[in-house]
MDTraj code that builds the backbone (N, CA, C; nanometers):
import mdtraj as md
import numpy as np

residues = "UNK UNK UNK UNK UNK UNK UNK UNK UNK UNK UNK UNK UNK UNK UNK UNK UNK UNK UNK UNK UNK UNK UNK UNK UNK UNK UNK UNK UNK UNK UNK UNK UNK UNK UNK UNK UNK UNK UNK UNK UNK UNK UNK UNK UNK UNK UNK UNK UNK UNK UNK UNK UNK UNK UNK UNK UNK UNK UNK UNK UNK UNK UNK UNK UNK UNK UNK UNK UNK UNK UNK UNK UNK UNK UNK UNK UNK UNK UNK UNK UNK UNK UNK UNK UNK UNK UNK UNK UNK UNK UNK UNK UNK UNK UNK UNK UNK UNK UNK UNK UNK UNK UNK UNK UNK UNK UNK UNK UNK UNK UNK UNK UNK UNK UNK UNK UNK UNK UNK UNK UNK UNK UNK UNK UNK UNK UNK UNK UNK UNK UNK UNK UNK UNK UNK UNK UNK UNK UNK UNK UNK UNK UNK UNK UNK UNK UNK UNK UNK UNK UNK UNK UNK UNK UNK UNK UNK UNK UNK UNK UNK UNK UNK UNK UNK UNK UNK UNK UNK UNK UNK UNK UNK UNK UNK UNK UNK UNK UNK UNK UNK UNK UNK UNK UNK UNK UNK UNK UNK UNK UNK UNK UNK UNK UNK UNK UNK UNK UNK UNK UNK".split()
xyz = np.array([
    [0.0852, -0.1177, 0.0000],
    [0.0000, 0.0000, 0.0000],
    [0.0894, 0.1236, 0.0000],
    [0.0920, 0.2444, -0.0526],
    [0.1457, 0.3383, -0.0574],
    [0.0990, 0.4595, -0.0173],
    [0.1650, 0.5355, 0.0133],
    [0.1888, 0.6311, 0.0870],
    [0.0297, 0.7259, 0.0635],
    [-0.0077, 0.7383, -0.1180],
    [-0.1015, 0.8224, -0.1115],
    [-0.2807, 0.6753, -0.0533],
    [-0.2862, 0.5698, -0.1021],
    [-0.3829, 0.5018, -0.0436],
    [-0.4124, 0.4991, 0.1321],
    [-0.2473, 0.5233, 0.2522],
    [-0.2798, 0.4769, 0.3498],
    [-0.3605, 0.6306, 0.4011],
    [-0.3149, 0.7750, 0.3344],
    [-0.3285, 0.8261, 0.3826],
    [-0.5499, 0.8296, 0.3384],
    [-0.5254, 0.8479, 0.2646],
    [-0.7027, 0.8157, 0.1831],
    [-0.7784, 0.6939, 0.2816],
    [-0.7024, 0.5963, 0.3395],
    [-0.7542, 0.4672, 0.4668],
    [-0.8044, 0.5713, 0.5402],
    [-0.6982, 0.6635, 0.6161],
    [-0.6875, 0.6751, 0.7462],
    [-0.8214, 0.7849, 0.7653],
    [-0.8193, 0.8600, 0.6517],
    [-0.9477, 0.9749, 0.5920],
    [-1.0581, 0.8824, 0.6429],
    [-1.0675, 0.7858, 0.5421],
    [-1.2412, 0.7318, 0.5379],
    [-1.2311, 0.6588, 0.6465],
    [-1.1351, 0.5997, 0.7844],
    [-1.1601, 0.5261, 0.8950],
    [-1.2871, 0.6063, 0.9577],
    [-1.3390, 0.5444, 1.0444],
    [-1.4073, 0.5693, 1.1138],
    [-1.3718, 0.5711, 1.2683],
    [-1.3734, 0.7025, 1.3348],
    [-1.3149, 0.7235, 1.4731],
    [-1.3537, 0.5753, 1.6116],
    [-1.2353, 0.4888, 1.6336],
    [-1.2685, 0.3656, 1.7170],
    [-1.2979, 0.4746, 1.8729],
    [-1.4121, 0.4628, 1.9187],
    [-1.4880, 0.5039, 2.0651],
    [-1.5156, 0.4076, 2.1180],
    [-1.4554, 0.4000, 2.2650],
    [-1.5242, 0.2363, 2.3159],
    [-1.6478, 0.2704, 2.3750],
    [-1.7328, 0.2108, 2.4552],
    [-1.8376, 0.2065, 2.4772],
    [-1.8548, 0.2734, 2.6264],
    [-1.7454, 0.2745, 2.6862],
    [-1.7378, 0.3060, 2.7950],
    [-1.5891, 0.2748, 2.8632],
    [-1.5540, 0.3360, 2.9624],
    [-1.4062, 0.3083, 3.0241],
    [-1.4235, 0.2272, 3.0930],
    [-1.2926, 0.1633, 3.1644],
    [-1.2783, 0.0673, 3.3012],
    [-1.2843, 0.2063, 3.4342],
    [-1.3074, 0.1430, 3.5778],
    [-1.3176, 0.2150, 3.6505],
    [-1.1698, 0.2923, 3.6691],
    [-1.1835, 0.3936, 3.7367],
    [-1.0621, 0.4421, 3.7969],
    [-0.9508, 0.4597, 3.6983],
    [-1.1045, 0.6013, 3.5824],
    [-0.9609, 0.5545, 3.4968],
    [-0.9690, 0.7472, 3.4453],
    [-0.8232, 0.8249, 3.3889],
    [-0.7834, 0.9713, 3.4265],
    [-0.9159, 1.0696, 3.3386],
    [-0.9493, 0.9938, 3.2224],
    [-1.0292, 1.0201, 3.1313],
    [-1.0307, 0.9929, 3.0320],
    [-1.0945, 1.0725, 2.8992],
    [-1.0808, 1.0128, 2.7428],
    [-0.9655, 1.1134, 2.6771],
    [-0.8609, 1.0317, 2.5734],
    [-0.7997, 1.1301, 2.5383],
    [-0.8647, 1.0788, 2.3467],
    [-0.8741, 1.2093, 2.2649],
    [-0.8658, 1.2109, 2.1208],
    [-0.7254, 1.2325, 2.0384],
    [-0.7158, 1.1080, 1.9685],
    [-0.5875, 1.1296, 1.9021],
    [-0.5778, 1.2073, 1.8012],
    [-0.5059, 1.2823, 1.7951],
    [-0.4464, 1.3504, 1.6932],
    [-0.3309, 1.3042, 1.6069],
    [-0.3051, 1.3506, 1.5049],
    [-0.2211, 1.3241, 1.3842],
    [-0.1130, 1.3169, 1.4225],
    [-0.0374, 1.1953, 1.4203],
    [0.1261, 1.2113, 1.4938],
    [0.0998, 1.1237, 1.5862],
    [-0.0019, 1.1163, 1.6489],
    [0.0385, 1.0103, 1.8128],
    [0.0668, 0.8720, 1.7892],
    [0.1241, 0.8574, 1.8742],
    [0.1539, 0.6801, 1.8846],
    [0.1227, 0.6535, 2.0439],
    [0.0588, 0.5420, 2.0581],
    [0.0831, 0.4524, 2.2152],
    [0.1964, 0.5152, 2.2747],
    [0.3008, 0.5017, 2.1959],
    [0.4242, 0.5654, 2.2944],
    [0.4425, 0.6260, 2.3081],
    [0.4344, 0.7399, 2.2561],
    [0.4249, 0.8794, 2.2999],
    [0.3272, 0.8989, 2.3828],
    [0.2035, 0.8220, 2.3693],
    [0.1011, 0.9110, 2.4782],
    [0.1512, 0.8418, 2.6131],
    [0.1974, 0.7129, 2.6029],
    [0.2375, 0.6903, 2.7227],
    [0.3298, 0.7588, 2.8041],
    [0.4368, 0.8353, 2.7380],
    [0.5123, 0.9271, 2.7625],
    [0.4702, 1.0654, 2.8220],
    [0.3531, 1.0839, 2.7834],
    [0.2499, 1.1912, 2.7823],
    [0.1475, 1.1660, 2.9515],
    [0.1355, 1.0553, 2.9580],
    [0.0251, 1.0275, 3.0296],
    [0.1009, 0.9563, 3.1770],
    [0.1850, 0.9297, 3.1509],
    [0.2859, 0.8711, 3.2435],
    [0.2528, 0.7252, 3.2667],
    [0.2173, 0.6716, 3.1993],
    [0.1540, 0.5099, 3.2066],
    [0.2412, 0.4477, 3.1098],
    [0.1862, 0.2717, 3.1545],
    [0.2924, 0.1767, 3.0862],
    [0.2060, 0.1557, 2.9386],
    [0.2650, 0.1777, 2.8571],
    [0.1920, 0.0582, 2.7297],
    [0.1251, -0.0577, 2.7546],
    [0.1940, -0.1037, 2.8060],
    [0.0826, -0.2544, 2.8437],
    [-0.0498, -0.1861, 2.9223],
    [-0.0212, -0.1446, 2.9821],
    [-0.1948, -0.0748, 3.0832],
    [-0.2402, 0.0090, 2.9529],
    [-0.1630, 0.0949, 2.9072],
    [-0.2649, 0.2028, 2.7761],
    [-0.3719, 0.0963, 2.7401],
    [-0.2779, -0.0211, 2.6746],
    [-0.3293, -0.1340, 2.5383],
    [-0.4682, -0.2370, 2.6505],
    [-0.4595, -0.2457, 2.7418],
    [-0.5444, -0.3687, 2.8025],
    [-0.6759, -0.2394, 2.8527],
    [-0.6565, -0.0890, 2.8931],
    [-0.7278, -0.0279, 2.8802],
    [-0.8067, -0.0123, 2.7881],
    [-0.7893, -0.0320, 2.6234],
    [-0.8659, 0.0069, 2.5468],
    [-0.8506, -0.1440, 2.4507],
    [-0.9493, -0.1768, 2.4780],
    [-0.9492, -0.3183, 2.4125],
    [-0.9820, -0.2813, 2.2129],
    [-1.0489, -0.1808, 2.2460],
    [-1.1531, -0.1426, 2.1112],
    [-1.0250, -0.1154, 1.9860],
    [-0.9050, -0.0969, 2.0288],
    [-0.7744, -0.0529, 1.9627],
    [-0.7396, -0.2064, 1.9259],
    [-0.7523, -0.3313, 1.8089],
    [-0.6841, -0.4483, 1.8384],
    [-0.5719, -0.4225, 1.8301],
    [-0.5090, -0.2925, 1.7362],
    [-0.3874, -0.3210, 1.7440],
    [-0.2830, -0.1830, 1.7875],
    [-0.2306, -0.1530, 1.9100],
    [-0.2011, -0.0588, 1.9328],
    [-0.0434, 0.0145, 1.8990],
    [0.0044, -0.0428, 1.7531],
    [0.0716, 0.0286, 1.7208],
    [0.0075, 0.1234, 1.5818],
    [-0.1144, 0.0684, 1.5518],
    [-0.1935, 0.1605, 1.4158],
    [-0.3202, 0.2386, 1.5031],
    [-0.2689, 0.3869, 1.4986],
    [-0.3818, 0.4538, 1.5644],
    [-0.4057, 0.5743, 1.4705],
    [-0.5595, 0.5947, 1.4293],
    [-0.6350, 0.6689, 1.3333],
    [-0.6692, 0.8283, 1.4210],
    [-0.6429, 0.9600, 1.3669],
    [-0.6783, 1.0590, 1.4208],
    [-0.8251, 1.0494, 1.4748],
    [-0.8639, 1.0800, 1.5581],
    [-1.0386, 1.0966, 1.6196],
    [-1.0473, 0.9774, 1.6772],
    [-0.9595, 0.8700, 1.6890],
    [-0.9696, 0.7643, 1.8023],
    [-1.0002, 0.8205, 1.9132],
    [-1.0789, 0.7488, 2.0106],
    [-1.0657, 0.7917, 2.1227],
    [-1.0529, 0.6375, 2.2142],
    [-0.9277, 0.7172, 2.3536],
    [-0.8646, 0.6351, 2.4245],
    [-0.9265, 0.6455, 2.5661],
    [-0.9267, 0.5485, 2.6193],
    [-0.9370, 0.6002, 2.7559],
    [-0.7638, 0.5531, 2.8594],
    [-0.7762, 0.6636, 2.9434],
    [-0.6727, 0.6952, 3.0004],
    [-0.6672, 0.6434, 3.1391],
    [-0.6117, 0.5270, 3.1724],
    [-0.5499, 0.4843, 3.2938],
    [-0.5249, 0.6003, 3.4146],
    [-0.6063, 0.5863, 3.5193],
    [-0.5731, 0.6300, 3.6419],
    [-0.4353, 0.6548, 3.6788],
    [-0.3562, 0.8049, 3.6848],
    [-0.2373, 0.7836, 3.7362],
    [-0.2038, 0.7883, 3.9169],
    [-0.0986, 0.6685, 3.8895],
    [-0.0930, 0.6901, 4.0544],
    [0.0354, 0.7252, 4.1048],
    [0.0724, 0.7600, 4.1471],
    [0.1847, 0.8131, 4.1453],
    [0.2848, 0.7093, 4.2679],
    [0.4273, 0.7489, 4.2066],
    [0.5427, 0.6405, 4.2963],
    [0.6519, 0.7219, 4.3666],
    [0.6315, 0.6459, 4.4590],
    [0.5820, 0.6038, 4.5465],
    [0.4206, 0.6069, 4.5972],
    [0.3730, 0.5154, 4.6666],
    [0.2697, 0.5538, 4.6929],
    [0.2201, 0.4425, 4.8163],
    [0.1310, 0.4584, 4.9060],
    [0.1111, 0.3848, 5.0306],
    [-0.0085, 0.3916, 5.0612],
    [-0.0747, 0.2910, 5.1516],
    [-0.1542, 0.3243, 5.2183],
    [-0.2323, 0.2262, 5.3562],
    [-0.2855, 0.3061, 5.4366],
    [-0.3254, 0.2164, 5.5471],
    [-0.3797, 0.1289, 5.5698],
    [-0.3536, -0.0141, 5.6397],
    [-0.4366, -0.1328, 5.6433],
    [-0.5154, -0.0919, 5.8150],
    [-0.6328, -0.0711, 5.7794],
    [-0.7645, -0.0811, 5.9179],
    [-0.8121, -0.2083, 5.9331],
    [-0.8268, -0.2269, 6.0576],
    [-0.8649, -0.3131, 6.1018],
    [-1.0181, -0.3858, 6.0452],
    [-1.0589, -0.4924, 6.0099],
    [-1.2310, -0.5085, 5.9754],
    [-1.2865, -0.5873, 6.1135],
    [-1.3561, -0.5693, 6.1776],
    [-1.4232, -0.6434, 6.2820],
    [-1.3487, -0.6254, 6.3818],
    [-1.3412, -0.7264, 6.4777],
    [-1.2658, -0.7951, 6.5844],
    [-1.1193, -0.7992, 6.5823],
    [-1.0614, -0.7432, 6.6335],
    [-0.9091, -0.7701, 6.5972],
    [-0.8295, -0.7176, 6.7243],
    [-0.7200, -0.7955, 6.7800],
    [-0.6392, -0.7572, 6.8842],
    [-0.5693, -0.5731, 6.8783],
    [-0.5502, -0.5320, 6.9902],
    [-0.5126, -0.4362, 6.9927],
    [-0.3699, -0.4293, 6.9446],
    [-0.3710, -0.2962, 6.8345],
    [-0.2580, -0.3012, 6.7909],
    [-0.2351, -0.4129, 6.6726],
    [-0.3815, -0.4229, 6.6079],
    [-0.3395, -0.5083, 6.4452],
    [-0.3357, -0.3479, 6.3961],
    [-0.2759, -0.4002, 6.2970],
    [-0.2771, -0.2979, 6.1469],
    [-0.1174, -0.3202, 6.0929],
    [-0.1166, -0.2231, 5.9717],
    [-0.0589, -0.2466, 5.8466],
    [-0.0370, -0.1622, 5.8097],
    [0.0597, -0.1485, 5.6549],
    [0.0302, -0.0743, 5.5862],
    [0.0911, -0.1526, 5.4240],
    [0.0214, -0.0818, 5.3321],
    [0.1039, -0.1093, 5.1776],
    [0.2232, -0.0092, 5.1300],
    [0.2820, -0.0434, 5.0487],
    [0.3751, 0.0441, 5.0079],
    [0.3648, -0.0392, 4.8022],
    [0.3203, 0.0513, 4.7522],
    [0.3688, 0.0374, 4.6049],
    [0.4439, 0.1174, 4.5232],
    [0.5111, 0.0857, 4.4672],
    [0.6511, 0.1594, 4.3969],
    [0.6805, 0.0035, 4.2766],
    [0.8133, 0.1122, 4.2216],
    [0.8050, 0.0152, 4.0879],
    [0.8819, -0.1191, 4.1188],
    [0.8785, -0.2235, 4.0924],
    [0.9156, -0.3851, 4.0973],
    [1.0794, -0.3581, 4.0834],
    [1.1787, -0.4733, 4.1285],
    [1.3378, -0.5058, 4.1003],
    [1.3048, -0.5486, 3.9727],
    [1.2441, -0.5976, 3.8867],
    [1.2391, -0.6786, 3.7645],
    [1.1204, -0.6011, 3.7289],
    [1.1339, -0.4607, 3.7070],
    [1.0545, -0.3952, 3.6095],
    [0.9037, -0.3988, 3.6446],
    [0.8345, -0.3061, 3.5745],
    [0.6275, -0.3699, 3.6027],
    [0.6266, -0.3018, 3.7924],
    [0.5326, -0.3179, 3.8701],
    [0.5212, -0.2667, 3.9599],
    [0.4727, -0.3534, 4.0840],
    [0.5310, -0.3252, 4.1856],
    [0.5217, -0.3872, 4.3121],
    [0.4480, -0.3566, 4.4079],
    [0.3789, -0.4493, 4.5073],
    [0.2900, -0.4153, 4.6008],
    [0.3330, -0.5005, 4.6952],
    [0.4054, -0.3851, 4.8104],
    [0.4350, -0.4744, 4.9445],
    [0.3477, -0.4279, 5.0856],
    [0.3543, -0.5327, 5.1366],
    [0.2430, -0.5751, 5.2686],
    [0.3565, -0.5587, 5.4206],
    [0.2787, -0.4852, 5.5056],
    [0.3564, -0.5523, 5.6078],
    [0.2552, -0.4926, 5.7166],
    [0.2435, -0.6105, 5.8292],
    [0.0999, -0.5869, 5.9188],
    [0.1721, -0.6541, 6.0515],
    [0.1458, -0.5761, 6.1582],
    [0.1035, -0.6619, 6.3123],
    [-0.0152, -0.7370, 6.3230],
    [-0.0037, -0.8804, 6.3197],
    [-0.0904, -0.9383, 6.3427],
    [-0.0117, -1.0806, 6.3992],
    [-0.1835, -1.1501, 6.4996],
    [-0.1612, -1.1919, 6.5785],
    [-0.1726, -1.3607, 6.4637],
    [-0.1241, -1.4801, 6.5306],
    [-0.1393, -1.6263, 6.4758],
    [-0.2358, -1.6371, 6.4234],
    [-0.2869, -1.6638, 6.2557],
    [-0.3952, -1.6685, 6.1912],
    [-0.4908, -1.8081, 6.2687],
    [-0.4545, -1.8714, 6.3463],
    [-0.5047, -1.9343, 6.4260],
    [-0.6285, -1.8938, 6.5415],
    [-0.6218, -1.7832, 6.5504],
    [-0.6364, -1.6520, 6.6247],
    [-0.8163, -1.6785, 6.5447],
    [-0.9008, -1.6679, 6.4060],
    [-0.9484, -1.6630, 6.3329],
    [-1.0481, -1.7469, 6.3183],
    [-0.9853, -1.9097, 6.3166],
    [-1.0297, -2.0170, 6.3019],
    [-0.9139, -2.1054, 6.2333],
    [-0.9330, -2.2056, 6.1565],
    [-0.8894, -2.3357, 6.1168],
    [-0.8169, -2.3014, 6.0052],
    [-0.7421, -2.1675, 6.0740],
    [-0.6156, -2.1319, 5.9702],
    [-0.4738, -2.0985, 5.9648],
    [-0.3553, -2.1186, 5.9064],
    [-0.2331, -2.1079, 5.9446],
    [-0.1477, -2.0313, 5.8695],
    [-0.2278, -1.9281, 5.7814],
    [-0.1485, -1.8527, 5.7088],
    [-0.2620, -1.7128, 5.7159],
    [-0.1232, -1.5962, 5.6502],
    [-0.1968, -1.4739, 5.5939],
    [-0.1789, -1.4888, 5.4434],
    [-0.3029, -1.4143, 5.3559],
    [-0.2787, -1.4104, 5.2442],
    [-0.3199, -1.2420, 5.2622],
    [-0.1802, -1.1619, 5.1326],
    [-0.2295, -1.0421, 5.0951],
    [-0.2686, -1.0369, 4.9684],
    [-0.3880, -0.9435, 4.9558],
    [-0.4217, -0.9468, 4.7947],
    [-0.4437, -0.7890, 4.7869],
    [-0.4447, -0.7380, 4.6222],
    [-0.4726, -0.6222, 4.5727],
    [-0.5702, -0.6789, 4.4418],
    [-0.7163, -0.5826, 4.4948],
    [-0.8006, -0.6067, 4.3755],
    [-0.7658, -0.4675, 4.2702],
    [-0.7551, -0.4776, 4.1296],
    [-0.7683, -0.3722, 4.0723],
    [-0.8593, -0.3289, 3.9855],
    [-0.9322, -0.2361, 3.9950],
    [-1.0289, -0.2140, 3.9365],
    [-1.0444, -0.2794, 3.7904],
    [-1.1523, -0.3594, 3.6935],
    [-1.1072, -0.3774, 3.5839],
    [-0.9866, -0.4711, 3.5418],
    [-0.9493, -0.5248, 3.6375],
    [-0.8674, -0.5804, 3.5685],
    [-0.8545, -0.7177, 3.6662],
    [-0.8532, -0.7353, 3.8001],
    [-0.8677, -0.8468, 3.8915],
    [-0.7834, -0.8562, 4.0093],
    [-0.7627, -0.9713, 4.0790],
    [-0.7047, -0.9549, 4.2126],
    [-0.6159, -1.0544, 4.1513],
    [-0.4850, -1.0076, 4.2414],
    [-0.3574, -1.0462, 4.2355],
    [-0.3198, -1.0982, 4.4209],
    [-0.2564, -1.1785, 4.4712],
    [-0.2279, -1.2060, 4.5818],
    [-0.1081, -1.3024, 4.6224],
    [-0.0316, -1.3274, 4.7353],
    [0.0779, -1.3730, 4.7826],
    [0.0882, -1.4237, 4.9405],
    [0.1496, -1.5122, 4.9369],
    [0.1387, -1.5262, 5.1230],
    [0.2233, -1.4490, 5.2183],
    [0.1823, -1.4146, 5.3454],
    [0.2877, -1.3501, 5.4197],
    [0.3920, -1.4335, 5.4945],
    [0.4621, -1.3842, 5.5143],
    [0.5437, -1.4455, 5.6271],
    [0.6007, -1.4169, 5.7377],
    [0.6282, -1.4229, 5.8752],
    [0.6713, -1.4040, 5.9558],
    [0.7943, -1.3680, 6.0384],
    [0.7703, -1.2577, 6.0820],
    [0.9143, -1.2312, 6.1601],
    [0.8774, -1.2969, 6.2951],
    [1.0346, -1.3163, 6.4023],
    [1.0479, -1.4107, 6.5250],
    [0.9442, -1.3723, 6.6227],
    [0.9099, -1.1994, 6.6232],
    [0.8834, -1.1792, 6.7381],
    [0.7421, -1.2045, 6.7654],
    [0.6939, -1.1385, 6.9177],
    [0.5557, -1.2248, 6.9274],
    [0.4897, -1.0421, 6.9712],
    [0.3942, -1.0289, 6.9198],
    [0.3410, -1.0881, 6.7956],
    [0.3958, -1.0536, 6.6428],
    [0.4245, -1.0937, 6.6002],
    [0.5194, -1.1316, 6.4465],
    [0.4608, -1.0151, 6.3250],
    [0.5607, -0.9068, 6.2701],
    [0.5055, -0.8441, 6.1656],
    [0.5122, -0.9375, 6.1028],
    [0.4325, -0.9204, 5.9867],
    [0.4317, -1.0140, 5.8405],
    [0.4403, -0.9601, 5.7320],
    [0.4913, -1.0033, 5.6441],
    [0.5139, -0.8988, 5.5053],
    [0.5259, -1.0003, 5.3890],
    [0.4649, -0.9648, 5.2879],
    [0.5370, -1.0457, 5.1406],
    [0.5189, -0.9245, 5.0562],
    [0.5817, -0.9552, 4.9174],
    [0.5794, -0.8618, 4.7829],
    [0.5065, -0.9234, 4.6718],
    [0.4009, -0.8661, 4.6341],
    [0.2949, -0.9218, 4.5572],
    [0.3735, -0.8273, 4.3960],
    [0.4668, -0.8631, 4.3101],
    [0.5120, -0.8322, 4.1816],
    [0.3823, -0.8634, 4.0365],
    [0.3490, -0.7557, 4.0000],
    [0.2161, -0.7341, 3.9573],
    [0.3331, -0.7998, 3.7757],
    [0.2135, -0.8604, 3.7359],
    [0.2759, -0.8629, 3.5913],
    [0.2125, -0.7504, 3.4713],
    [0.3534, -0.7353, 3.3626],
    [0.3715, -0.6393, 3.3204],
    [0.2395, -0.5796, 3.2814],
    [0.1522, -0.6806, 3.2401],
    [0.0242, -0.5524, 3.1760],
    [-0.1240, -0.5119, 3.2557],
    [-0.0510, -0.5237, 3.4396],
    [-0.1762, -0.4923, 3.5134],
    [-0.0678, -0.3959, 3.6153],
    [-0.1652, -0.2849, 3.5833],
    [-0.1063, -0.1346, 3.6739],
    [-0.1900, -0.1045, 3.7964],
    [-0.1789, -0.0726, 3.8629],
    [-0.2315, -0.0263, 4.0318],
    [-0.3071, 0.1174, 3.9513],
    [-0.4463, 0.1040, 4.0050],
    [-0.5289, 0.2313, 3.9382],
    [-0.5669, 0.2929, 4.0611],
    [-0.6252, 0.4236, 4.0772],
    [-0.6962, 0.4738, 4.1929],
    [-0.7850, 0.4129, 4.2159],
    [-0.8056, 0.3299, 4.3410],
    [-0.9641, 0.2763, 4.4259],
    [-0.9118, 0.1617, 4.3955],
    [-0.7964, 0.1103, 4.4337],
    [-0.7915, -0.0614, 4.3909],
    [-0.7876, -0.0827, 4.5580],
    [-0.8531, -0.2010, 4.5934],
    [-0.8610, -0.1962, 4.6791],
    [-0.7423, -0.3309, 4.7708],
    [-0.6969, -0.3087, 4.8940],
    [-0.5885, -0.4349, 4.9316],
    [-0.6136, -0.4460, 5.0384],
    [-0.5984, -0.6470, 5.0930],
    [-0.6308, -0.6566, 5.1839],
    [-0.5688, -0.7513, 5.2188],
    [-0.5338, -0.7870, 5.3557],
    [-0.5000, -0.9019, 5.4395],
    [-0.6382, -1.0261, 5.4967],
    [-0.6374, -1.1469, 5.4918],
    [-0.7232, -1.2323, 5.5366],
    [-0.6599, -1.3751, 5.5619],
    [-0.6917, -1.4695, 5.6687],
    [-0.6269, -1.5684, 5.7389],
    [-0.6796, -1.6856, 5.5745],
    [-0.6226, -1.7623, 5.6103],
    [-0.6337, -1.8551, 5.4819],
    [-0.5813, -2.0153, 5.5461],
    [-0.6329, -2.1338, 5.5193],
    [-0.6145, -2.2785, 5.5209],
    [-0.5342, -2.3397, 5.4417],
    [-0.3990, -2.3147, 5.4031],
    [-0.2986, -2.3722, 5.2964],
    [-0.3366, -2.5511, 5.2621],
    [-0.3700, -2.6245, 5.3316],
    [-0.4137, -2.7598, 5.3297],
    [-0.5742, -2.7500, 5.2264],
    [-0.7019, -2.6988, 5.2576],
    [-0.8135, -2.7065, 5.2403],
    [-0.8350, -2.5605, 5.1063],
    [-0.7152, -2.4688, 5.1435],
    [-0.8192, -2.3581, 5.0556],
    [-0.9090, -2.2943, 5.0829],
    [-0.9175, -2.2601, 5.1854],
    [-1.0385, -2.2288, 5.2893],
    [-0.9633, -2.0546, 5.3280],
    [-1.0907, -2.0098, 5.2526],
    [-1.0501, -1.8673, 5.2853],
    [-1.1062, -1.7860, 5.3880],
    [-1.0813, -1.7188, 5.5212],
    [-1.1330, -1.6231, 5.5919],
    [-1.1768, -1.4591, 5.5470],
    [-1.2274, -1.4463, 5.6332],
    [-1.3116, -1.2799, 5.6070],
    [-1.1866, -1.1734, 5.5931],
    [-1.2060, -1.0842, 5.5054],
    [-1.0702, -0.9651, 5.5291],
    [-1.0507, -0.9110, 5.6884],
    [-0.9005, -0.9644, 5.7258],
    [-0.9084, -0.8932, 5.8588],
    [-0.8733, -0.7463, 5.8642],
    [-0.7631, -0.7107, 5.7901],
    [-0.7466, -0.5679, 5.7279],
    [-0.7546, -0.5255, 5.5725],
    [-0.8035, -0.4116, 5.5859],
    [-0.8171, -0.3330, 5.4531],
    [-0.7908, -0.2375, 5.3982],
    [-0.7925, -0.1896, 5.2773],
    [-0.7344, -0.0361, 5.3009],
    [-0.7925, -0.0058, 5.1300],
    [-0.7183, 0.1027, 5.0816],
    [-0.7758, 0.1417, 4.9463],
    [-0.6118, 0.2547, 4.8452],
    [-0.5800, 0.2147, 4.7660],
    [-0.4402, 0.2774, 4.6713],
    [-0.5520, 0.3992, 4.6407],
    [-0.4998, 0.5627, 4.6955],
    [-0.5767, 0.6712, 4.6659],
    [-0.4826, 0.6999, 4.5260],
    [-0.5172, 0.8270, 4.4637],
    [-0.4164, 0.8819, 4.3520],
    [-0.3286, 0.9593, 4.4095],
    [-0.2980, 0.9818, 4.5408],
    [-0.1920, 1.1007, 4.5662],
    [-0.0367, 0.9614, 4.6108],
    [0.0520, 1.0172, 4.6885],
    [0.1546, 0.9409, 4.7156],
    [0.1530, 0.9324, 4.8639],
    [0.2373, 0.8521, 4.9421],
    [0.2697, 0.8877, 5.0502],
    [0.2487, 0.9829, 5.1504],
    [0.3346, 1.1021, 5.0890],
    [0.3128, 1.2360, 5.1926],
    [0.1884, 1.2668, 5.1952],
    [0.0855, 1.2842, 5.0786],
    [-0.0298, 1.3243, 5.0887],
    [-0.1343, 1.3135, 5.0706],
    [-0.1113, 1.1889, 5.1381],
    [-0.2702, 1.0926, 5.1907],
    [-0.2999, 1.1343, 5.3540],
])
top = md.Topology()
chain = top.add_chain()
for i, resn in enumerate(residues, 1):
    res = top.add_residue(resn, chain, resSeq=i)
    for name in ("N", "CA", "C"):
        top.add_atom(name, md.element.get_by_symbol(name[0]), res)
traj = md.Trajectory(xyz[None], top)
């Protein structure tokens, strides 16, 4: 195809609009003449892989037509943290907190670390599991593990893969879990990834 047909394509395309966005997401952007995925990602401060799983309606996100319209991934900014509260019943002095920032092996990380007492404590269970739901896209999770003391912080690093990004309102939580049976307990702590960072939450 040559140069004068692609440009005559790109004329008679018809502008791809999806039907609606995923939650927690910055807004719609309209492409203009010149853009690429990578540049707007550059633009928008987001990964390509999140742009592309954001907008499904694009199959292919290196051919993008002027009057497309995108929707724009929630930015969250990195560092970023936030508090694990207690849900129900819980010894004095449970809680937590998250910390997300970007992964050792690239893509982005979500680490856990909580005072809490023997998931035994619960019922007919011997582990913590932490999870992060993300809006639109699903829950990701990891087990904790234990330091000596009594009662024992716990912490693991939940390493998100490359094409699922932490959006505003994703929500993360700690809950006791049955490693033998699969037997999952109620969230004992919870919390919520806002859009600001650290300092100003």
């Amino acid at each position: 195809m040559n140069k004068q047909m692609d440009e005559s394509f790109a004329i008679n395309q018809l502008p791809r609009v999806p039907e609606n966005c995923p939650p927690a997401f910055l807004g719609r952007y309209t492409v203009l003449p010149g853009d690429t995925f990578y540049r707007l990602t550059q633009i928008f401060r987001v990964r390509f892989e999140a742009l592309a799983v954001n907008n499904p309606h694009i199959p292919n996100p290196n051919i993008l037509f002027p009057g497309d319209v995108l929707c724009v991934p929630g930015l969250i900014r990195f560092p970023t943290c936030a508090l694990l509260q207690p849900r129900g019943r819980v010894p004095f002095g449970t809680g937590g907190v998250v910390y997300v920032n970007f992964g050792p092996r690239g893509g982005q990380a979500v680490s856990f670390m909580a005072t809490l007492p023997q998931p035994t404590l619960f019922g007919n269970f011997d582990m913590y599991l932490g999870e992060i739901f993300i809006p639109g896209i699903g829950g990701f999770g990891n087990q904790l593990f234990a330091t000596p003391e009594d009662p024992p912080t716990w912490s693991t690093r939940i390493e998100l893969p490359t094409v699922a990004s932490v959006a505003p309102n994703s929500r993360v939580v700690i809950r006791p879990m049955n490693s033998i049976n699969g037997a999952m307990g109620t969230s004992i702590l919870e919390g919520f990834i806002l859009a600001g960072n650290c300092q100003t939450q």
